[in-house]
C-alpha positions as CSV (number, residue, x, y, z in Angstrom):
1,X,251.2,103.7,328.3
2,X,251.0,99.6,329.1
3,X,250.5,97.6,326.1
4,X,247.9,94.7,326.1
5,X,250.9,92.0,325.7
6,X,252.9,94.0,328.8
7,X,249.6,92.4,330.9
8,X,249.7,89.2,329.1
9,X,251.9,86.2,330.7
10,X,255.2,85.0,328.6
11,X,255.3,81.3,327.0
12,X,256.2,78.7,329.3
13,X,259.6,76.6,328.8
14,X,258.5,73.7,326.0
15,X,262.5,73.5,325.1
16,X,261.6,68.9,325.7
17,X,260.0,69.4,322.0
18,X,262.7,70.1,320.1
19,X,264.1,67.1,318.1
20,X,267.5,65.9,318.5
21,X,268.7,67.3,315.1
22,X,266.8,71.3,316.1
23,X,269.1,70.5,319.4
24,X,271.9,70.2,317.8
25,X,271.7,73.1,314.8
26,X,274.8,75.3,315.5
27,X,275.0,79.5,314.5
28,X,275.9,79.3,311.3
29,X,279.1,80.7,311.7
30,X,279.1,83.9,308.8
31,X,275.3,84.7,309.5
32,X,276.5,85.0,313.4
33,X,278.2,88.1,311.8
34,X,275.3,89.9,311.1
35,X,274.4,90.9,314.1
36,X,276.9,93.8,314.1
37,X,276.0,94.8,310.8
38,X,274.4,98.1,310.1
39,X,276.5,99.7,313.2
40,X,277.0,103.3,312.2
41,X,280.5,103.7,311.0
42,X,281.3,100.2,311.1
43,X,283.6,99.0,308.0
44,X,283.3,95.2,307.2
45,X,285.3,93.3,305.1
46,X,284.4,90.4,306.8
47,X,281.6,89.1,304.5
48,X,281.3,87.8,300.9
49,X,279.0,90.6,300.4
50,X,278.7,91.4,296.3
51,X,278.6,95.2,295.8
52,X,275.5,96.6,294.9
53,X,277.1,99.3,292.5
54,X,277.3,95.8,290.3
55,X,273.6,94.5,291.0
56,X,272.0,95.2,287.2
57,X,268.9,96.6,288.9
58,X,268.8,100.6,288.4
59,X,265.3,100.5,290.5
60,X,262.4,98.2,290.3
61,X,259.1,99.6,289.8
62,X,255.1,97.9,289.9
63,X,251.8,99.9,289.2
64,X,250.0,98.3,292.3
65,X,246.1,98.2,292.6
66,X,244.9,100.6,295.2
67,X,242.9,98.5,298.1
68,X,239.8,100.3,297.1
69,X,240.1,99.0,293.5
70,X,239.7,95.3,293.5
71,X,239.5,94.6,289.9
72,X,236.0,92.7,288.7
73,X,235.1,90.0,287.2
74,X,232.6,89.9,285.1
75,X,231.3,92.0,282.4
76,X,229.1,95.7,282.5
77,X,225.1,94.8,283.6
78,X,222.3,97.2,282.0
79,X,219.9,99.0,284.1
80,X,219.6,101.8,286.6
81,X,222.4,100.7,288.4
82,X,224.9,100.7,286.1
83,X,226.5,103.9,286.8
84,X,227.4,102.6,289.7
85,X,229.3,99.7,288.0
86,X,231.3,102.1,285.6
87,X,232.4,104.2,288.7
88,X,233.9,101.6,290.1
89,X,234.9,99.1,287.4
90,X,237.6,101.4,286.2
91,X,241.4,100.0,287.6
92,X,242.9,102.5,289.3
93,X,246.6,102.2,290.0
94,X,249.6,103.7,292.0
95,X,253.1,103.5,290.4
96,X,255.6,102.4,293.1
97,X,259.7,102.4,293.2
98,X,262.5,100.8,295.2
99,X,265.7,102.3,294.2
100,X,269.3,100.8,294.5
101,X,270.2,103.5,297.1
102,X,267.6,104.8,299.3
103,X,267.4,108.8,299.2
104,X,266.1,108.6,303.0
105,X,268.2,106.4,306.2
106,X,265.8,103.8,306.8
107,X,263.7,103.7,303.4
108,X,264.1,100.2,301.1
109,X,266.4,99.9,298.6
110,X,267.9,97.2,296.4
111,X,271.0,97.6,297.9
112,X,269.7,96.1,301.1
113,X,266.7,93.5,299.8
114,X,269.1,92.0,297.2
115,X,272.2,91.2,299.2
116,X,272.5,88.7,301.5
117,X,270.4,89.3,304.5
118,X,269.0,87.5,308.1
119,X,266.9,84.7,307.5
120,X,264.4,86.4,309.8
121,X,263.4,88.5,306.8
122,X,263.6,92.2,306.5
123,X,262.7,94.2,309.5
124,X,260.0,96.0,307.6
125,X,258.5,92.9,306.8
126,X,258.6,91.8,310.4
127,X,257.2,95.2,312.1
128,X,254.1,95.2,309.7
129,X,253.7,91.4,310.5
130,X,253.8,92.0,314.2
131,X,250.8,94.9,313.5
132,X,248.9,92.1,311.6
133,X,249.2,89.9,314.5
134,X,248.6,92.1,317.0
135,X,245.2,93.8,315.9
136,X,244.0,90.3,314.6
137,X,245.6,87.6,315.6
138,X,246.3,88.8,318.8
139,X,248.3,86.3,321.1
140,X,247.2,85.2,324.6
141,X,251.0,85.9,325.7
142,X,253.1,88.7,325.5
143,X,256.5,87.6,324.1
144,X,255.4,86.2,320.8
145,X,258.6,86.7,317.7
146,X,257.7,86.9,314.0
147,X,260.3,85.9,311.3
148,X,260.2,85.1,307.9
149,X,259.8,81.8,305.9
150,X,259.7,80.9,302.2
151,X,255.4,80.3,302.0
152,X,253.7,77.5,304.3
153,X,254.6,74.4,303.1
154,X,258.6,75.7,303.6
155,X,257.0,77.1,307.2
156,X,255.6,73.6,307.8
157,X,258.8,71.9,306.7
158,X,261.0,73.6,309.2
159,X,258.3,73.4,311.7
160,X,258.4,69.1,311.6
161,X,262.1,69.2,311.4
162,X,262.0,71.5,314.0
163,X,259.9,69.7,316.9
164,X,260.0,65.6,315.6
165,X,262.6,62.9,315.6
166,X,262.4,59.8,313.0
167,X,260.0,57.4,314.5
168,X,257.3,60.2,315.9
169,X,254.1,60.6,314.6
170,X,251.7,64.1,314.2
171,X,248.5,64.3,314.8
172,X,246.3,65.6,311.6
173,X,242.9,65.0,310.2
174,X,241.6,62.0,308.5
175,X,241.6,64.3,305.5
176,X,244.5,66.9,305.1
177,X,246.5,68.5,302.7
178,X,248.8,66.0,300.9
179,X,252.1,67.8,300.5
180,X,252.6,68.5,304.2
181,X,252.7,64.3,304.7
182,X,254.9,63.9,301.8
183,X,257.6,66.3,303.6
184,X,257.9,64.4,306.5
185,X,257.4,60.7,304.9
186,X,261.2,60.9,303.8
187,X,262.3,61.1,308.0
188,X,260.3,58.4,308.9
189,X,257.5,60.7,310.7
190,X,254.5,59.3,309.9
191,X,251.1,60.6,310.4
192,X,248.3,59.6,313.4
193,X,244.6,60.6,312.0
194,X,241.9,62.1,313.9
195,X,238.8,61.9,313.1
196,X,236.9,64.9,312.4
197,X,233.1,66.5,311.5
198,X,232.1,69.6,309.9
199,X,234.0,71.9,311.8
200,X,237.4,69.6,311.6
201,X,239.4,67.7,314.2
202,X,237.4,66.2,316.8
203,X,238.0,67.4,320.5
204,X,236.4,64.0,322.1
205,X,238.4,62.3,319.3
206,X,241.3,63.8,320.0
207,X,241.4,63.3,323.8
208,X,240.1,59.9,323.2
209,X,243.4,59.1,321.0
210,X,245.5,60.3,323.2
211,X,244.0,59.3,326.8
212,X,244.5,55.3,325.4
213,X,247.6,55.6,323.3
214,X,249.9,52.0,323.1
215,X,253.2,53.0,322.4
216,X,254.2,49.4,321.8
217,X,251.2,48.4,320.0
218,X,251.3,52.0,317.8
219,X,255.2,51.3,317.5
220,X,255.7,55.1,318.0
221,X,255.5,57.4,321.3
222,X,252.7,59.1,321.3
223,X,252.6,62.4,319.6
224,X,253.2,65.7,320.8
225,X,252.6,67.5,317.5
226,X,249.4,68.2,315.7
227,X,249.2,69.9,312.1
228,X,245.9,71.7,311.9
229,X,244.1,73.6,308.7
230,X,241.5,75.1,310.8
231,X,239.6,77.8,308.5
232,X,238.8,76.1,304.8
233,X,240.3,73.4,305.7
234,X,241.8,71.7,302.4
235,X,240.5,69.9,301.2
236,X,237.0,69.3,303.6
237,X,236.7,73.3,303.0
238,X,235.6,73.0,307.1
239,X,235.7,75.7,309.5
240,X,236.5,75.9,312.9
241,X,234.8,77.9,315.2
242,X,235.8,79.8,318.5
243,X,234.9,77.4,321.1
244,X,235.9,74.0,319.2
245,X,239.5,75.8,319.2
246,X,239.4,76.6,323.0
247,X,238.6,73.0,323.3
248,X,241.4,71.5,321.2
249,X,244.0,73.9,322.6
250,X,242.7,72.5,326.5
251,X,243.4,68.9,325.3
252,X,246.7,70.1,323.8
253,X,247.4,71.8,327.4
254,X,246.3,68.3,329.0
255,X,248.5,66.0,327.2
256,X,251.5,68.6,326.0
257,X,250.7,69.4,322.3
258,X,252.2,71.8,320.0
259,X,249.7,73.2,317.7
260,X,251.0,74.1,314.1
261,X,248.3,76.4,312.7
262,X,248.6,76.4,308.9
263,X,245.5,78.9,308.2
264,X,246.7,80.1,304.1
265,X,242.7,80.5,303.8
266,X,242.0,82.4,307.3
267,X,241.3,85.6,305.1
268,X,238.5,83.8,302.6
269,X,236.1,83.7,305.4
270,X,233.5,83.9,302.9
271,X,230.1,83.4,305.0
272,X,227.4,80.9,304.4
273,X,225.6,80.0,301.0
274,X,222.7,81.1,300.0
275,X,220.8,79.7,297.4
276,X,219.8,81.8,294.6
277,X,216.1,82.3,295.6
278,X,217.0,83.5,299.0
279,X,219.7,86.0,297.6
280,X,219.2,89.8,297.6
281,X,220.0,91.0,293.9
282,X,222.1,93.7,295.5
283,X,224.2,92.9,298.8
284,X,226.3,95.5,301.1
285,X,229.3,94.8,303.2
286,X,230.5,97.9,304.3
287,X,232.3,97.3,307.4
288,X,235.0,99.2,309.3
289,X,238.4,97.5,310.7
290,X,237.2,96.6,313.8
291,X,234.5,95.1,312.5
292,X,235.6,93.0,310.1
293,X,238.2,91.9,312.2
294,X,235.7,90.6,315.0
295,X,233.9,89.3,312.7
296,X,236.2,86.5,312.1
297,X,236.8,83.3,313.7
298,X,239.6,83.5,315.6
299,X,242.9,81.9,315.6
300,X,244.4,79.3,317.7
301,X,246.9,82.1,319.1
302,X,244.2,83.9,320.6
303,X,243.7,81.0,323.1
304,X,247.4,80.0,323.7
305,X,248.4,81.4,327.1
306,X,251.6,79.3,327.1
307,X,253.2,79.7,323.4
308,X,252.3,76.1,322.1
309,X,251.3,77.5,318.6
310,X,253.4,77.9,315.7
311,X,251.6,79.8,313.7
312,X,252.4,79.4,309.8
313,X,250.7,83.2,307.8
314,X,251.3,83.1,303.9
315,X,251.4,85.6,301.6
316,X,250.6,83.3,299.2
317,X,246.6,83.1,298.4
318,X,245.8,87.3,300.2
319,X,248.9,89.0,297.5
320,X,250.5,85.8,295.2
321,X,252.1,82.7,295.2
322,X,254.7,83.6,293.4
323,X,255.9,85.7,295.8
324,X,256.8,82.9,298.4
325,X,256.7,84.8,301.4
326,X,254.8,84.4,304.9
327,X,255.8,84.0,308.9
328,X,256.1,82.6,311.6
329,X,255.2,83.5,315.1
330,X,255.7,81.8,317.6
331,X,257.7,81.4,321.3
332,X,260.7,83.0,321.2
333,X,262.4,79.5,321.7
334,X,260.6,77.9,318.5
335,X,261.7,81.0,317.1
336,X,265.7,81.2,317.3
337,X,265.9,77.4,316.0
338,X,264.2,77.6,312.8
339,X,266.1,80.7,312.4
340,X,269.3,78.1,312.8
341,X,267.5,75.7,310.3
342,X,266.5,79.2,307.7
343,X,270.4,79.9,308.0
344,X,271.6,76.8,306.4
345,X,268.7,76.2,304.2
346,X,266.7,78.6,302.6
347,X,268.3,81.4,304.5
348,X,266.1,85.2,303.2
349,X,263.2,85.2,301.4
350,X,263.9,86.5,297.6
351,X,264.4,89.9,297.8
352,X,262.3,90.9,294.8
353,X,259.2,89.4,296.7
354,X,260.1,91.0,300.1
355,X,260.7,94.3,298.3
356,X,257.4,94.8,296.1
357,X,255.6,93.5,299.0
358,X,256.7,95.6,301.6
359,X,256.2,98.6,299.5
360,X,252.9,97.9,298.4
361,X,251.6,97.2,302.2
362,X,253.4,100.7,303.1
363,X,251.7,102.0,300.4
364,X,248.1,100.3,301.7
365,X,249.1,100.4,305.6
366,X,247.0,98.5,308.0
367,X,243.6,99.4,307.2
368,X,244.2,99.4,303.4
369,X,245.5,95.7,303.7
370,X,242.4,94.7,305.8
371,X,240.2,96.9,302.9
372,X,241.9,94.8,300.4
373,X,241.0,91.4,302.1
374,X,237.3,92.5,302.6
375,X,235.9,95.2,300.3
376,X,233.2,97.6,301.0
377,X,230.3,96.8,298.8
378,X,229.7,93.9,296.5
379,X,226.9,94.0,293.6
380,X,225.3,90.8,292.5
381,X,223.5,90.7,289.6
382,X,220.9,87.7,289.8
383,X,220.9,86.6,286.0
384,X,220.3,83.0,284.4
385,X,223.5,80.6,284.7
386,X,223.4,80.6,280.5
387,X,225.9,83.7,281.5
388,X,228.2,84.2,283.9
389,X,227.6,86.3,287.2
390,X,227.6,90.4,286.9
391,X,229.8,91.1,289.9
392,X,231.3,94.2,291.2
393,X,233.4,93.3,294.5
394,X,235.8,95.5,295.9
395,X,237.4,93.1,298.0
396,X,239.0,89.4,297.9
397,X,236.8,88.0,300.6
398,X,233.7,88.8,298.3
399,X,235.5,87.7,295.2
400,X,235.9,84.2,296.7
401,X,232.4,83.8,297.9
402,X,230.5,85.0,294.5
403,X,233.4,82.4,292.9
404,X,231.7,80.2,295.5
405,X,228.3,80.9,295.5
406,X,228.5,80.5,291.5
407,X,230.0,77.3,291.2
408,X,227.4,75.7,293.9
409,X,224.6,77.7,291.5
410,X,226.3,75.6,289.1
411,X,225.8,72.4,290.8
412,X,222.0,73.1,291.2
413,X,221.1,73.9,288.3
414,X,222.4,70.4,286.8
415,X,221.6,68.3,289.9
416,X,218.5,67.5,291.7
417,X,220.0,68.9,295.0
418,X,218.0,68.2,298.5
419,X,218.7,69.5,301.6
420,X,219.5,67.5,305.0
421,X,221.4,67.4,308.7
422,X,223.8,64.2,309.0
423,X,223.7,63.6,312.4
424,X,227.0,63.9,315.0
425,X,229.8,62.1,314.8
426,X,229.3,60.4,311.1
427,X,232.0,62.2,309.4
428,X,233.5,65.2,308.3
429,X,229.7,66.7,307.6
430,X,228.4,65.7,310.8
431,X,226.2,69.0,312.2
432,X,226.3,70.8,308.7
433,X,223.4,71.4,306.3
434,X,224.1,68.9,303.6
435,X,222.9,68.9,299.8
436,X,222.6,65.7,298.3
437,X,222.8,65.6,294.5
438,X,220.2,63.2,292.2
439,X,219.9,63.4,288.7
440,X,217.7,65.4,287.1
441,X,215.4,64.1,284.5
442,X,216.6,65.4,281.7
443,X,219.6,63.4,282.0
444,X,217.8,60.2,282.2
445,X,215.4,58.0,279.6
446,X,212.3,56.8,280.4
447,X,212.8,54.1,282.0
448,X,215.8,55.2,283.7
449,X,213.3,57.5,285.6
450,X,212.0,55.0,287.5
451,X,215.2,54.1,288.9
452,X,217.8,56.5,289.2
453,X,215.7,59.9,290.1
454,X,215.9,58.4,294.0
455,X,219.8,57.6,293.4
456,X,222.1,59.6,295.4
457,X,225.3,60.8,293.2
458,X,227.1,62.8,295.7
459,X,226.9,65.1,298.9
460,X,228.7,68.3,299.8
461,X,228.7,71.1,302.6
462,X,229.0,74.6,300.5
463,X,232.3,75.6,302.4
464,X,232.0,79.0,304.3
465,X,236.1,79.7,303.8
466,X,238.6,78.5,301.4
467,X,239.0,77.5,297.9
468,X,237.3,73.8,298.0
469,X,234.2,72.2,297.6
470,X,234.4,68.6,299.1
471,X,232.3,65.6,297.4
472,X,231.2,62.6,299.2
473,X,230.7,60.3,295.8
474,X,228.0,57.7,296.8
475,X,229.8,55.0,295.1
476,X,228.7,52.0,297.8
477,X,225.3,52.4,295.4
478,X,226.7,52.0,291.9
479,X,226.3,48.6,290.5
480,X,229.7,47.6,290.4
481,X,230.3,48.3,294.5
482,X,231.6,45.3,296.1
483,X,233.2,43.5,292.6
484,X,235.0,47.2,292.6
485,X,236.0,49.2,295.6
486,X,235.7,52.8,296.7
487,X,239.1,53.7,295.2
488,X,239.6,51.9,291.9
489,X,235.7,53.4,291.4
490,X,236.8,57.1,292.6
491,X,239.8,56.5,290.2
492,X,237.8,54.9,287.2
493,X,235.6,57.9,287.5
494,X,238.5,60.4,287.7
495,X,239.5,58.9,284.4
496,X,236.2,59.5,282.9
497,X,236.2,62.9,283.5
498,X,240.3,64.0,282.7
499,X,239.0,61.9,279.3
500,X,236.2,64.4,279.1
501,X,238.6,67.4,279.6
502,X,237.6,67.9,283.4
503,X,239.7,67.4,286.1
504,X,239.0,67.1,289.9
505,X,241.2,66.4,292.9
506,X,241.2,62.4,293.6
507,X,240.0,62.2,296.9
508,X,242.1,59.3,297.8
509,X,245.2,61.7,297.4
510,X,244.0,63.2,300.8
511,X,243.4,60.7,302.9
512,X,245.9,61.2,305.9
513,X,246.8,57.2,305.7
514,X,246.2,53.9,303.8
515,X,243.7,53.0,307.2
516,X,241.6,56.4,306.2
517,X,241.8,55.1,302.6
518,X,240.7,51.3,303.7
519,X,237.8,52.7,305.7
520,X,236.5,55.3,302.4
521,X,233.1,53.1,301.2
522,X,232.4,55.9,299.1
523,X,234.9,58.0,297.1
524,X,235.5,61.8,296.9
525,X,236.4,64.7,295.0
526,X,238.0,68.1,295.6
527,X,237.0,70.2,293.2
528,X,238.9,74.2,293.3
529,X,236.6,77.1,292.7
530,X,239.5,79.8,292.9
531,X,240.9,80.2,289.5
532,X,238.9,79.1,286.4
533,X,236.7,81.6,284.4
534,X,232.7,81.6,285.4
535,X,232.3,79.8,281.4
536,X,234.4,77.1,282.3
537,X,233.6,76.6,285.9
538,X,229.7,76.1,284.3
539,X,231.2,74.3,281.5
540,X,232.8,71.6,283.8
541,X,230.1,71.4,285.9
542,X,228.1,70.3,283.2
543,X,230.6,67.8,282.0
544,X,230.4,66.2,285.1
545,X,226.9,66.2,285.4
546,X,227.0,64.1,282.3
547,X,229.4,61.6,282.9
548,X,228.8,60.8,286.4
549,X,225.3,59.7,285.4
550,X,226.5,57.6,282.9
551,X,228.6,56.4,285.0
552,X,226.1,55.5,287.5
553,X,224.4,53.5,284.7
554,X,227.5,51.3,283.9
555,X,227.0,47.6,285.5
């Protein structure tokens, strides 16, 4: 039978991107061994292979949640629908083992995920990767490879070192995630911002930059390399949709751009927020594979006819950090030289990690993975924010967006929040339903009243994906705006909170460059929703509802 990808065109030649050092990265000379190992009857005593009779590991061994069982939150609701809770609430596990030998040819074992092994990652890692890809993802070209990296930041790493020379410059938004600028500053590859609105990088912006680049004024070439968060983007929390993608990837086409798609949060495609009021006191999700899988935006792979995408997929924020494991995929070009760069560098993932999370995705398969990402039903107990949230949500997309819809519940119930539309091409909110926060009264005296209730403190998007909700601080109205600026305000208020035992992201920390930073009249925050308890996500929330009004009183 012919395969979708057998009709689909193979990635052009885009071997000119490569930087000098990629160019040059031999085969490491021992891991150009492995290619032969594994032959049947093949005896090597050519590597500097340990044996595994001598690895201290008898079998390792996890009692893994079954992808029906998300475990819940929050604690047992009375009523008539509490049976329902205690059905499901209950952790249900599966016991799972990976020997040192395997008793089957074929099956994992220690004696294979502990010893040294091909960068590329193990090939069961790989063949469930390339199902992933191809039900979801699904590449506009048909001979995409998959191989392993060390999480996304490691993925981006290789990806820069990889495609740029000292002296080049990447194309990112005006707000991005800091540690991906911070790899490359040592190499002298410095970053070119793009302005952006509330769905991310701008397509007219981008086209703009690049259709009236000065090499000699910019004192770089211009770019051929653009890093791109496209779903809950961190830290704006924006989301890219379909045909904003199609457009991007055309001007990348145009002007020969390589796309790296860092997407850790293209699984927490939570939907929009609604407030409380409009909220159904019990919501269903109960959607099969196909389903779900439509049902979210797609990736930049799905529009790249010509292999221009690397594509970085963690592990990181669907199974656990800790395990530092993800892929690549990408052209098989892209492919073999970051292989070259894995060799010498990090070479395999830990084998620990690639064993337990091999098994457990055997153990789930396809549609137990997806089942795990989305759920099937979520119950949401409406109840006063004096206690947390009852919540029963089989699945980590719900979990995220009841984390999300609480802490935004959160921000309402201590702010005055109003409703409005900035208009096009303002900033990163531009075309998004924005809520502006005031005080509410009972934060104010008297005669404060009078004055501050028409003050704007702040403005945020509730973010349909991710792990973020972005602040705009309206600090160009506090009293000491223009004897202070934006930053040492954003930072003076930072300090007032960490003093108050809260602590937010520093806006400033994202700003792509010191020009983005220059330009920032008003201050932001990042503040995470993804980890604290509901207590102290409403806890801190309060705090800062109390000292940013005092702060706004400070002249």
């Amino acid at each position: 039978m012919t395969t979708v990808s057998e009709k689909l065109p193979e990635s052009i030649d885009l071997s000119h991107h490569l930087s000098n050092i990629s160019k040059a990265r031999p085969l490491s000379p021992l891991k150009g061994l492995q290619k032969y190992w594994g032959r049947p009857g093949l005896i090597s005593l050519a590597g500097g292979l340990p044996s595994p009779d001598y690895f201290p590991f008898s079998s390792v061994g996890a009692d893994i949640l079954l992808p029906t069982n998300f475990p819940t939150q929050a604690g047992t609701p009375n009523g008539p629908l509490s049976w329902l809770w205690n059905l499901f609430s209950s952790e249900k596990t599966e016991p799972i083992t990976i020997p040192r030998y395997a008793s089957n040819p074929g099956d994992l074992d220690l004696a294979n995920t502990l010893q040294y092994s091909m960068a590329s990652g193990q090939p069961k890692l790989r063949e469930f990767a390339k199902e992933i890809t191809d039900k979801v993802f699904r590449p506009a070209y048909s001979n995409y490879t998959i191989l392993a990296h060390v999480g996304n930041t490691d993925g981006w790493m290789k990806a820069v070192l990889t495609l740029c020379n000292p002296g080049e410059g990447v194309l990112t938004t005006v707000w991005t995630f800091p540690s991906a600028l911070v790899c490359m500053e040592p190499y002298n590859i410095k970053p070119v911002p793009v302005l952006m609105d509330g769905e991310g990088m701008r397509a007219d912006a981008l086209r703009e930059l690049l259709l009236t680049w000065d090499a000699e004024a910019r004192g770089m070439p211009r770019p051929h390399v653009m890093y791109t968060i496209p779903v809950g983007q961190n830290p704006t929390g924006a989301t890219m949709g379909a045909a904003r993608k199609k457009e991007i990837y055309d001007v990348c086409v145009e002007f020969d751009i390589i796309i790296v798609e860092d997407d850790p949060y293209y699984f927490l495609q939570e939907g929009p927020y609604l407030p409380k009021d409009s909220r159904n006191s019990l919501r269903q999700r109960q959607l099969n594979t196909t389903g779900f899988v439509e049902e979210l935006v797609p990736s930049y792979l799905r529009f790249d006819y010509q292999g221009r995408v690397i594509r970085l997929e963690t592990l990181s924020k669907t199974i656990a950090p800790g395990c530092r494991l993800g892929w690549f995929t990408c052209n098989p070009l892209f492919a073999e030289r970051l292989e070259r760069q894995a060799e010498t560098s990090t070479q395999a993932p830990c084998g620990f990690g690639q064993a337990l999370v091999i098994t457990t995705l055997s153990k789930w398969g396809f549609d137990g993975y997806l089942r795990w990402l989305q759920g099937q039903i979520v119950i949401y107990f409406t109840k006063k924010l004096s206690t947390q949230p009852s919540v029963l949500s089989l699945g980590l997309q719900n979990q995220y967006a009841v984390r999300r819809d609480y802490i935004v519940d959160c921000l309402a119930d201590e702010f005055d929040l109003r409703m409005g539309t900035v208009p096009c091409d303002v900033d990163c909110f531009s075309g998004r339903d924005v809520y502006t926060a005031y005080p509410k009264s009972k934060h104010l005296t008297m005669a404060e009243k009078q004055i501050l209730t028409d003050e704007p403190l702040f403005s945020f998007v509730p973010p349909t994906s991710g792990m973020f909700v972005w602040l705009k601080l309206h600090l160009d109205r506090h009293p000491k705006h223009g004897i202070m600026d934006s930053n040492d305000l954003e930072l003076a208020l930072w300090k007032e909170l960490a003093e108050a035992g809260v602590l937010f992201g520093p806006g400033q920390l994202f700003a792509a460059d010191a020009t983005v930073q220059e330009a920032d009249i008003e201050g932001h925050f990042r503040i995470s929703f993804s980890n604290a308890e509901f207590d102290d996500l409403k806890k801190a929330i309060s705090i800062f509802s109390r000292v940013i009004v005092k702060f706004f009183r400070t002249s």
